[in-house]
C-alpha positions in Angstrom: 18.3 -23.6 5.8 19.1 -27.0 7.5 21.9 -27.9 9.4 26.1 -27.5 7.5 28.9 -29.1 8.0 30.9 -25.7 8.3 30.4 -22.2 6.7 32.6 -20.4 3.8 33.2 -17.6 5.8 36.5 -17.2 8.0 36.7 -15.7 11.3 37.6 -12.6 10.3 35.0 -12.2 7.1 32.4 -13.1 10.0 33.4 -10.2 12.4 33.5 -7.8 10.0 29.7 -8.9 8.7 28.9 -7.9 12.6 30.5 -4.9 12.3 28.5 -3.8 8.8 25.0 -4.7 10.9 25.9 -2.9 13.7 26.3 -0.3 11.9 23.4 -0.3 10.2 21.6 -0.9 13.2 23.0 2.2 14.7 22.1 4.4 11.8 18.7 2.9 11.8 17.4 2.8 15.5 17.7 6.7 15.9 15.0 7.4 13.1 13.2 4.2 14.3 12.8 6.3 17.7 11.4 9.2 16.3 8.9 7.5 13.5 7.5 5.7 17.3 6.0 9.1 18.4 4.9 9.5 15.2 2.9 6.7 14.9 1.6 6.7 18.3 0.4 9.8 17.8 -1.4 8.7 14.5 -3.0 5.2 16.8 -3.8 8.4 19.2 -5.2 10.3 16.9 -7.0 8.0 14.9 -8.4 6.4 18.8 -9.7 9.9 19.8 -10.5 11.8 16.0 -13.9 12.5 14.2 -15.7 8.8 13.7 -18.1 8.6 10.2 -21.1 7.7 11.2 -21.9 3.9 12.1 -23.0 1.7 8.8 -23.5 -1.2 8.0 -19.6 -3.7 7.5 -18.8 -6.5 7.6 -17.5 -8.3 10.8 -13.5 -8.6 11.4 -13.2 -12.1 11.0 -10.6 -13.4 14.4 -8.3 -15.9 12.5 -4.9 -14.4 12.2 -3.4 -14.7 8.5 -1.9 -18.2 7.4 -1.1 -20.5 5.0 -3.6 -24.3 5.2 -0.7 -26.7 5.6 0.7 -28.9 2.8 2.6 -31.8 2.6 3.4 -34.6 0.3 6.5 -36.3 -0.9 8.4 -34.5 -3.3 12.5 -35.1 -4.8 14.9 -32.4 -3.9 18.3 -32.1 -5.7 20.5 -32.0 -2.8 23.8 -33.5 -1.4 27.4 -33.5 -2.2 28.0 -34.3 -5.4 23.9 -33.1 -5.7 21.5 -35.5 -6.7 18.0 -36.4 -7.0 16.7 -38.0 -3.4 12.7 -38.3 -2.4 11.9 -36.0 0.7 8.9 -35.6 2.1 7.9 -31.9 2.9 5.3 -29.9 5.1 4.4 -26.3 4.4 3.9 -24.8 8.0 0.8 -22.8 8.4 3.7 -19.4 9.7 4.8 -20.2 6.0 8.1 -21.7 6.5 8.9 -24.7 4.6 10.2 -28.5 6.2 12.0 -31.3 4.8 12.4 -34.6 5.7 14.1 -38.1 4.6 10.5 -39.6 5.0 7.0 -39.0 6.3 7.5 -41.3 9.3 10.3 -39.2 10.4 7.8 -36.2 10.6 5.4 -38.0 12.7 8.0 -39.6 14.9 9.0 -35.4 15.8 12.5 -36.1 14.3 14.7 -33.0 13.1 13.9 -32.4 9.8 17.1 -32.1 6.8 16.4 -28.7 6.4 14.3 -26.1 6.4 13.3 -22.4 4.6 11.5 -19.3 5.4 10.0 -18.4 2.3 10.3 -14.6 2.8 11.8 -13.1 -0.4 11.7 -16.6 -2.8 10.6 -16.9 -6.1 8.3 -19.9 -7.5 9.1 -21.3 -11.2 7.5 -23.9 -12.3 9.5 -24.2 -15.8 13.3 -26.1 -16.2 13.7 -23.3 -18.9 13.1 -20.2 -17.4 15.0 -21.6 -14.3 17.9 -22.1 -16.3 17.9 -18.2 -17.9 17.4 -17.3 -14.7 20.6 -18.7 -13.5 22.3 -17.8 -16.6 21.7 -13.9 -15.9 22.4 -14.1 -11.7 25.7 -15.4 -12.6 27.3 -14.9 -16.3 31.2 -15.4 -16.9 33.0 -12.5 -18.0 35.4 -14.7 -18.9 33.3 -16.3 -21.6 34.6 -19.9 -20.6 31.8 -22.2 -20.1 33.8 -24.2 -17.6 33.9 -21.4 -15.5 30.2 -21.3 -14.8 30.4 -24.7 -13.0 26.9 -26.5 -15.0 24.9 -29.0 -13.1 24.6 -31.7 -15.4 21.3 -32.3 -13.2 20.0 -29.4 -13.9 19.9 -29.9 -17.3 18.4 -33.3 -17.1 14.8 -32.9 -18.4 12.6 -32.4 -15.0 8.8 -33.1 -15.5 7.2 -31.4 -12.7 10.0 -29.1 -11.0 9.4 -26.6 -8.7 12.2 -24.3 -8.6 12.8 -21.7 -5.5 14.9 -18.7 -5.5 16.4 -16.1 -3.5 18.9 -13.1 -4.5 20.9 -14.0 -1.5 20.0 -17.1 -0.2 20.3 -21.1 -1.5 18.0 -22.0 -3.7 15.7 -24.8 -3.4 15.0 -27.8 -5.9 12.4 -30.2 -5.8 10.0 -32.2 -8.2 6.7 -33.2 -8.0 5.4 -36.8 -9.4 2.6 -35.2 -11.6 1.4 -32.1 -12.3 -1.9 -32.2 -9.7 0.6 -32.5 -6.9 3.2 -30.0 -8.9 -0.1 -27.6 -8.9 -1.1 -27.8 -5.4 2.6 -27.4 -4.2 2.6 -24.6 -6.2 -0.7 -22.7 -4.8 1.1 -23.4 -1.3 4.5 -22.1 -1.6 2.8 -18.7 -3.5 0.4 -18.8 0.0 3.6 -18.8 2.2 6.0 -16.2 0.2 3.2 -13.9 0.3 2.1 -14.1 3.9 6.1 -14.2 5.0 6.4 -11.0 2.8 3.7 -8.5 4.3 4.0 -9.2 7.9 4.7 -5.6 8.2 2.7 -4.1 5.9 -0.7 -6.3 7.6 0.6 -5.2 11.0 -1.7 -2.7 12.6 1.2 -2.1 15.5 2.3 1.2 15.6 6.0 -0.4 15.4 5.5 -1.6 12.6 4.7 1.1 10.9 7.4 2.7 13.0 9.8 0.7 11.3 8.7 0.8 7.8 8.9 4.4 8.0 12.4 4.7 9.3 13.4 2.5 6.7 12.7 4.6 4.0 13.8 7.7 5.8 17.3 5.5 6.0 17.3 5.1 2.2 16.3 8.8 1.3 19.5 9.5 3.7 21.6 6.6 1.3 20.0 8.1 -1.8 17.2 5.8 -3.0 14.0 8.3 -3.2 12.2 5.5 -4.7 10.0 2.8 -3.9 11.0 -1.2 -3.9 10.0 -4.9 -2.3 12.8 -4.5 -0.2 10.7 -4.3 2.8 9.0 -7.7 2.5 9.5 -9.6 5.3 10.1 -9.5 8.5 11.8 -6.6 10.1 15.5 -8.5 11.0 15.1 -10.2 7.0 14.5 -6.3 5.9 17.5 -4.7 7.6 19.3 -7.7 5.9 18.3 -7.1 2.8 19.0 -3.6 3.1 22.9 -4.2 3.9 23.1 -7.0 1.2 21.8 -4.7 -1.0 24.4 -2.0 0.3 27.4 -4.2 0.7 27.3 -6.6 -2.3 28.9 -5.0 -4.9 31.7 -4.6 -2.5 32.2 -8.3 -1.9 33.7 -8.8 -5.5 31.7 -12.3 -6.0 32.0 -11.3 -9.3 33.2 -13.7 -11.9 32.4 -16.8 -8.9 30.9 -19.8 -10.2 27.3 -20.4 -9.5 28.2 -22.9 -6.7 30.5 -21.2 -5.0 28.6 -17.8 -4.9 25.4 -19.4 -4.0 27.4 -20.8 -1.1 28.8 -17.8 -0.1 25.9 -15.8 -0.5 23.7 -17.6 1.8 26.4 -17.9 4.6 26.7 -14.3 4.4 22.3 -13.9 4.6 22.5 -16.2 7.5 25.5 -14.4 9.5 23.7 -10.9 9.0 20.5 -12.1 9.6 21.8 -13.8 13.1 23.3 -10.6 13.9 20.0 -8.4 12.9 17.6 -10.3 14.8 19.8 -10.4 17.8 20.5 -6.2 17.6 16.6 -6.3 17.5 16.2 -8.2 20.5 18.1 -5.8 21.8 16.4 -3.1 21.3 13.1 -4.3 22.2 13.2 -3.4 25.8 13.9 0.2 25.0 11.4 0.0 22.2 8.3 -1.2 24.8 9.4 1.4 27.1 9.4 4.1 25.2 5.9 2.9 23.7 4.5 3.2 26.8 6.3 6.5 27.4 4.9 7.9 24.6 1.3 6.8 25.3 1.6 8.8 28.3 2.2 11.8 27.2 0.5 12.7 23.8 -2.8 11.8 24.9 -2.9 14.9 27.3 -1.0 17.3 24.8 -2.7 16.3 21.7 -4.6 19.6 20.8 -1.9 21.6 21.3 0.5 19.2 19.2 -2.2 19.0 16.4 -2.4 22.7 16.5 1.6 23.3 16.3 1.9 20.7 13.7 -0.9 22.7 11.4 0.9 26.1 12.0 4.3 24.6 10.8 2.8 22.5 7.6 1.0 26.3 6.6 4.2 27.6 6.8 5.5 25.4 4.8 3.3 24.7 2.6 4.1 28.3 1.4 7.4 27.8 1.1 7.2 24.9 -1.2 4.2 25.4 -3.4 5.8 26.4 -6.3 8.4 23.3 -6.6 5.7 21.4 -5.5 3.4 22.3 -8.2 6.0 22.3 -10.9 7.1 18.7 -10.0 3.5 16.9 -9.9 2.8 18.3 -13.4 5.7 15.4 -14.4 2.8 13.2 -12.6 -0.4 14.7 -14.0 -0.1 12.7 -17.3 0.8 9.8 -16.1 -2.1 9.1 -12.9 -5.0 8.6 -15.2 -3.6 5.6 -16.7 -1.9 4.3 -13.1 -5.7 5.2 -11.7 -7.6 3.4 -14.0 -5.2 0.3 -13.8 -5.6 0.3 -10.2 -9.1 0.3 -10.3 -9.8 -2.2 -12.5 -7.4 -4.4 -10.8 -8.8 -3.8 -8.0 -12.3 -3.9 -8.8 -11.8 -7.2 -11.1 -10.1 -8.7 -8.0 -13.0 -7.8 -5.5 -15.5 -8.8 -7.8 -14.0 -12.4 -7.7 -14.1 -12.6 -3.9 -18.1 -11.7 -4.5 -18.4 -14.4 -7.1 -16.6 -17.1 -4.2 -18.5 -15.9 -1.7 -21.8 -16.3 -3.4 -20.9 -19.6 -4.7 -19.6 -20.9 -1.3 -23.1 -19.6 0.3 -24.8 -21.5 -2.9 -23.1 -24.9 -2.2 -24.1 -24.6 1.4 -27.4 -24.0 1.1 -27.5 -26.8 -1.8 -26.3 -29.7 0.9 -28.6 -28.3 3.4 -31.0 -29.6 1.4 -30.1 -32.8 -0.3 -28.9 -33.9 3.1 -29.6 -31.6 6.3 -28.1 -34.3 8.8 -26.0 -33.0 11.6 -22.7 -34.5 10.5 -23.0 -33.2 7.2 -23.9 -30.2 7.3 -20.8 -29.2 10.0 -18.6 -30.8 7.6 -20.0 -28.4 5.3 -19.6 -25.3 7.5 -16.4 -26.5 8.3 -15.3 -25.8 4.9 -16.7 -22.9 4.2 -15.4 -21.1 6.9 -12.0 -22.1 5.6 -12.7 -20.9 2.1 -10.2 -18.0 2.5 -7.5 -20.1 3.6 -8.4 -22.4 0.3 -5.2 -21.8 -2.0 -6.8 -23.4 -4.7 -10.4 -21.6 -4.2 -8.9 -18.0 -3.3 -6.2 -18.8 -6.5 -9.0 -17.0 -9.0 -9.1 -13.9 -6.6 -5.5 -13.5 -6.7 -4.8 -14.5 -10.3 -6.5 -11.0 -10.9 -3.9 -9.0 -8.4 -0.9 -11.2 -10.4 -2.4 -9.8 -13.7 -1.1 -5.8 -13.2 2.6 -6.8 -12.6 3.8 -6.2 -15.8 1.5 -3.3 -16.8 1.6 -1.3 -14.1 5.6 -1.8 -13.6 5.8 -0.3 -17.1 4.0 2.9 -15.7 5.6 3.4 -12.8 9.1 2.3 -13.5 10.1 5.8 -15.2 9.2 7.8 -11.7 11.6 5.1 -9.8 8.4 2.7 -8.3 10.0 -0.8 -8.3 7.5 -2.0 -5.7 4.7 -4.2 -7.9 5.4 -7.2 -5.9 4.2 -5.0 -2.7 1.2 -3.9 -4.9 0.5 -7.9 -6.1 0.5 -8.7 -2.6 -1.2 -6.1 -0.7 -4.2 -6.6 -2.8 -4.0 -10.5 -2.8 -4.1 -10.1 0.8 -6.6 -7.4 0.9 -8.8 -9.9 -1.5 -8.0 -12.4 1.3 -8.5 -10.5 4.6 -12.5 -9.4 3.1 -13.7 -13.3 2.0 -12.1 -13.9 5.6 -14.5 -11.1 7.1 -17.4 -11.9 4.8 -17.2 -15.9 6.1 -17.2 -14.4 9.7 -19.7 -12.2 9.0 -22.4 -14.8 7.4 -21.9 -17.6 9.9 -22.4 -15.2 12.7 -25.4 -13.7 10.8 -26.5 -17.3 9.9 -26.2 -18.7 14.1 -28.3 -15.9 14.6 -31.5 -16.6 12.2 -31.3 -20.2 12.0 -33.0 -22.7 14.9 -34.3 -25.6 15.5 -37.8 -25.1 14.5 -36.8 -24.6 11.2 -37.9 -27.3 8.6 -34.6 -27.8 6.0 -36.6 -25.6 3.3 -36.9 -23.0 5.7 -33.2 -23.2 7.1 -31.8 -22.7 3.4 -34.2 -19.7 2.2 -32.9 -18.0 5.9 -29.2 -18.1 4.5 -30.2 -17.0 1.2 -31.6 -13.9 3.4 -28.5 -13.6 5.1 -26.3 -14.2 1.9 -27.8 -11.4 0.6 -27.0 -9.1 3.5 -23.4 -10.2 3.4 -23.3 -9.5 -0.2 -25.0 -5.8 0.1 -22.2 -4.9 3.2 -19.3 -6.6 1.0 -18.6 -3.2 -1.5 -17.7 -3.8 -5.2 -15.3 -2.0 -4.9 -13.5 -1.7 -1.1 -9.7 -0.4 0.1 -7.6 -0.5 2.9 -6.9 2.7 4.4 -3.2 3.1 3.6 -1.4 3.9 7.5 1.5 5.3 6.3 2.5 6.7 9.4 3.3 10.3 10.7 6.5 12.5 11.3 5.3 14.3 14.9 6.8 17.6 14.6 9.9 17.5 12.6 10.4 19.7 9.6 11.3 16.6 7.4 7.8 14.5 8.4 5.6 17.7 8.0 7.0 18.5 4.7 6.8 15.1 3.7 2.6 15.4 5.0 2.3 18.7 2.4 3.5 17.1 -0.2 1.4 13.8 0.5 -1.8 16.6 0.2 -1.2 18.1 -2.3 -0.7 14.8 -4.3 -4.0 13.3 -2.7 -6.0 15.9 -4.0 -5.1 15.0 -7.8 -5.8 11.2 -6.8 -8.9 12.0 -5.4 -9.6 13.8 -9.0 -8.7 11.4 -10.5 -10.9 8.6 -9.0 -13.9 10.9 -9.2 -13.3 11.3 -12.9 -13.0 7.0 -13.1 -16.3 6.4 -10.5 -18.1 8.8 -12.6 -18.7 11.5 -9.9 -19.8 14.1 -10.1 -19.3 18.1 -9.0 -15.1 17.5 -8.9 -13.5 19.7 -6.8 -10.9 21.5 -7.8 -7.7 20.4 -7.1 -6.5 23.6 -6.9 -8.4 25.3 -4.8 -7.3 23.6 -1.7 -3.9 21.6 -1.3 -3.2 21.2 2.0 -3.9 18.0 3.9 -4.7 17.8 7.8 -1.7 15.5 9.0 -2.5 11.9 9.0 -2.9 11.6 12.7 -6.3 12.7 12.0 -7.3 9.1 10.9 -4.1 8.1 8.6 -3.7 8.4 5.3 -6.0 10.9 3.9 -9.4 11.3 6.1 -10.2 14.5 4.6 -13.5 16.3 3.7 -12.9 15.3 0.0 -15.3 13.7 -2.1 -18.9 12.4 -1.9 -20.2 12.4 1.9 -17.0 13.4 3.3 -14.9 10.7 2.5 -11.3 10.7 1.0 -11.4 8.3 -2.5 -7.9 8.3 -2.3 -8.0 6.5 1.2 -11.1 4.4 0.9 -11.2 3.2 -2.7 -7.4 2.6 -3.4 -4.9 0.6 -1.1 -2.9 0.6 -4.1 -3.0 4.1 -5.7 -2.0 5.2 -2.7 1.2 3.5 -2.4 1.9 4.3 -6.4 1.4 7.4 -6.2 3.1 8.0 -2.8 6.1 6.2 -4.5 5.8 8.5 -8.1 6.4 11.7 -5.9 9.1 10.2 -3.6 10.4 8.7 -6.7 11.5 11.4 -8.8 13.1 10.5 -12.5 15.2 7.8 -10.5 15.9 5.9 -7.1 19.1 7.7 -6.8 17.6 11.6 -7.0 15.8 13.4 -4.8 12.9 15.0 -6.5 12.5 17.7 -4.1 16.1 20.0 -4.9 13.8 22.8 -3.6 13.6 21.6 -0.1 13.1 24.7 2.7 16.1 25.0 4.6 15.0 23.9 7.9 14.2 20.5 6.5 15.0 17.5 8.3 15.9 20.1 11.9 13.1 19.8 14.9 10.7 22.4 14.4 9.0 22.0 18.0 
């Protein structure tokens, strides 16, 4: 957050913030061990499994996820007493935000004032809702106005503001001059809080997943059996979170003013996430070796492990069908109206990125020929191979994701899924990652037909060709396949896989019913699920030419549903009382 004078912590306050994350990091780093052989065995298995056969896809495009950088002069309330001051800021493409006393200071490589990762912020755009906002993070028991410290400032009518705020962190207040330059700074800083916030969810790293997984496993053990957005972010800002989550109410800011608490708040976020990142470090040697260790020996045991693994789920699979039948009933009436919510979100969201996509093609092939010269027309490739990193272009793909927020989280909410945000952004990014693929995929396409030879007539009617081919391999409807990892051999993680079946056959009934299909299976008649390391997440002989719906159609349902068995009534039951009593004991 920029450089301070000194923090509101003491010397002891500080060692015993060290002490809470090395605790947590100790109660974390045994499960993140075991969820490591899990998902290497689900990279393994996934590597060496079944393949569909080949068809035709799109090409993966190779630019890593970013945001296009921004930057423009803004005013920031800042300083002690705080007041307005003109900055001028820069919106790295890693999404972390800069500010500076003036542009020349940027270009002269000065330090800049301060700066902000934008993992876990909230955008507002409105003085208003700002101020409710702060209202409810802070209200005075006391009833004394005086008590809640006002910014004069704040209350001082701002034209273009662009508020940012974090639960635990400082927030950040600027202004823009008009509302073109408050809209484009606002398209940006939405770009960088969503690609700071699924690094982990976009990584295909077994780690990752590794670590995703033991994080839950650590709440379930704590007594959240929900699903929430605390694992946006990076993993060191998620094991933060987690203990800031844990340890505030035990802090007694209660009653603070807004001030002081913000103050104190963010010097606590900073000490913890200092101490996180470094306990990370840490651990990373250990971690790479036992990677490698691991890589060694599955591969030449895999049969036998796939075999044990399907003995033990049958066994309990038996053991738990009853309680497992009588809870998803509580879900039956409710996953019609999740599906269909999903998929039209989905679906309305995809359709968009068609829409782009043909348009971008139409524009191209419109300035080939008014003007085929050389310059202009790699100007004009130039930007349409950026068209997925176009905040303002991509904003009408994503404004359909942002539209199920509020309906879904009224769904969900009563089976303890808190986690929209995740959803918002996994299929913003999802919407992002297939324009990315499509561009790759039509300029490749397009090198390939177009030469030399070729009048400028000619030249466009070959892209239209190839804009139709892109079109026909980009689906109307596409998913992610959701890698949600793998327990290997543990009576918890199997468990946890005969549950996940038995769930994914009433998706993938559900879906069917939505898409029309026909000749439904019934989910009845077949529960069990062969453990994900046979392709993650669901590739099951389930559906229309063998494919699992409820792994290729939804990277959303998925996770909803997932979260509405996990969930329970609440985030603080386990909806499982019936659990066999070698759960959570090695069963190899």
């Amino acid at each position: 957050m920029g450089a301070r004078p000194s923090s509101p912590l003491d010397a002891e306050q500080q060692r015993r913030l060290r002490r809470q994350a090395d605790a947590l990091l100790r109660s974390l780093l045994p499960r993140y061990r075991a969820q490591l052989a899990a998902s290497v065995l689900a990279q393994v298995c996934e590597e060496l499994g079944p393949r569909e056969p080949a068809r035709a896809q799109l090409l993966p495009s190779k630019k890593l996820p970013r945001v296009r950088e921004h930057r423009g002069p803004l005013s920031q309330l800042r300083g002690r007493p705080p007041r307005w001051q003109p900055v001028f800021c820069v919106l790295r493409g890693d999404g972390r935000l800069e500010w500076f006393s003036h542009r020349e200071e940027l270009e002269s490589g000065g330090r800049p004032l301060g700066s902000a990762a934008l993992t876990g912020y909230t955008l507002l755009t409105s003085q208003r809702e700002y101020l409710r906002h702060l209202d409810a993070l802070c209200p005075d028991p006391s009833g004394d106005p005086a008590q809640g410290e006002p910014d004069p400032l704040l209350h001082a009518p701002v034209s273009f503001p662009l508020f940012l705020h974090h639960p635990y962190r400082g927030h950040l207040r600027f202004s823009a001059a008009t509302r073109e330059a408050q809209r484009a700074w606002k398209l940006a800083l939405q770009g960088g809080i969503r690609l700071r916030g699924t690094v982990l969810q976009r990584s295909p790293a077994p780690a990752a997943r590794a670590f995703l997984d033991a994080v839950r496993l650590h709440r379930q053990h704590r007594g959240h059996f929900g699903e929430d957005d605390v694992t946006l972010g990076s993993d060191a800002e998620v094991l933060t979170a987690l203990l800031m989550r844990e340890r505030l109410p035990a802090w007694g800011l209660r009653g603070a003013g807004a001030g002081a608490r913000a103050e104190l708040l963010d010097a606590v976020y900073t000490a913890v996430l200092a101490r996180a990142s470094a306990g990370l470090r840490a651990f990373q040697p250990e971690k790479d070796e036992l990677l490698a260790s691991l890589e060694r020996t599955i591969r030449p045991d895999l049969d036998q492990t796939l075999r044990l693994r399907e003995a033990l789920a049958g066994r309990l699979r038996a053991d738990v069908q009853g309680p497992l039948e009588s809870c998803l009933c509580r879900v039956d009436a409710q996953l019609p109206q999740v599906t269909q919510t999903l998929l039209s979100t989905v679906g309305a969201t995809l359709e968009a990125v068609r829409t782009l996509l043909a348009q971008g093609v139409g524009r191209l092939c419109g300035h080939l020929r008014e003007d085929p010269s050389g310059p202009r027309l790699r100007r004009e490739v130039y930007v349409f191979g950026e068209m997925p990193w176009d905040p303002a272009l991509m904003q009408k793909c994503y404004r359909e994701a942002a539209r199920i927020r509020g309906r879904l989280g009224q769904q969900v909410a009563p089976f303890g899924f808190l986690g929209t945000q995740s959803l918002v952004f996994g299929i913003q990014d999802l919407a992002q990652q297939l324009m990315a693929d499509a561009v790759a995929t039509f300029l490749q396409l397009a090198d390939q037909c177009l030469t030399t030879a070729l009048d400028r007539d000619q030249a466009a009617q070959q892209l239209e060709k190839v804009r139709g081919r892109t079109l026909k391999e980009l689906p109307s409807i596409e998913g992610a396949v959701l890698a949600t990892g793998s327990q290997v051999l543990t009576a918890e993680g199997i468990y946890e896989d005969v549950v996940r079946g038995a769930l994914l056959q009433r998706i993938d009934r559900e879906l069917m019913k939505a898409l029309g299909a026909s000749n439904t299976p019934d989910p009845q008649a077949d529960c069990q699920e062969p453990p994900r390391d046979q392709g993650v997440a669901g590739r099951r002989e389930a559906g229309p030419g063998g494919r699992a719906l409820a792994a290729d159609w939804t990277p959303g349902a998925l996770l909803v549903c997932r979260a509405l068995v996990r969930g329970g009534a609440s985030t603080t039951e386990d909806p499982f009382k019936a659990r066999p009593a070698s759960a959570g004991r090695k069963a190899a």
